[in-house]
N, C-alpha and C positions, 0 to 999 in steps of 0.2 A: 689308543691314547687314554681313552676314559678307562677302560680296563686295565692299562696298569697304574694309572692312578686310586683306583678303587683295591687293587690290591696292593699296592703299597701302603695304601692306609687303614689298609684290615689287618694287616700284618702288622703295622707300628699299632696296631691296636692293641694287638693278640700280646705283642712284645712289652706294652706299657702295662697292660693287664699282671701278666706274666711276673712282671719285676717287681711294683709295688702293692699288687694285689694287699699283702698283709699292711700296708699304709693307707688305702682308701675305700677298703670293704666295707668300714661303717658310714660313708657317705655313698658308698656306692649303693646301698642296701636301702639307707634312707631316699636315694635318687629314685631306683627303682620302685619303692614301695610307692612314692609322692605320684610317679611317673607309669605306674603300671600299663598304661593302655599304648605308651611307646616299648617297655620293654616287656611281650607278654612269658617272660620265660617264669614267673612264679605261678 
């Protein structure tokens, strides 16, 4: 159960990502930078 909950919402992740990437990359950007030690991918 936890596991398809986890992947149904890494997929509607992937998907949200996916679709408006070009509408949220300068918040996303700013998220990450503010937030780096949650997201270590830079």
């Amino acid at each position: 159960m936890f596991l398809l909950l986890w992947y149904s919402h890494m997929s509607m992740e992937i998907f949200g990502l996916h679709v408006s990437l070009q509408n949220i990359s300068p918040i996303l950007f700013i998220g990450m930078m503010n937030n780096n030690c949650h997201f270590p991918l830079l």
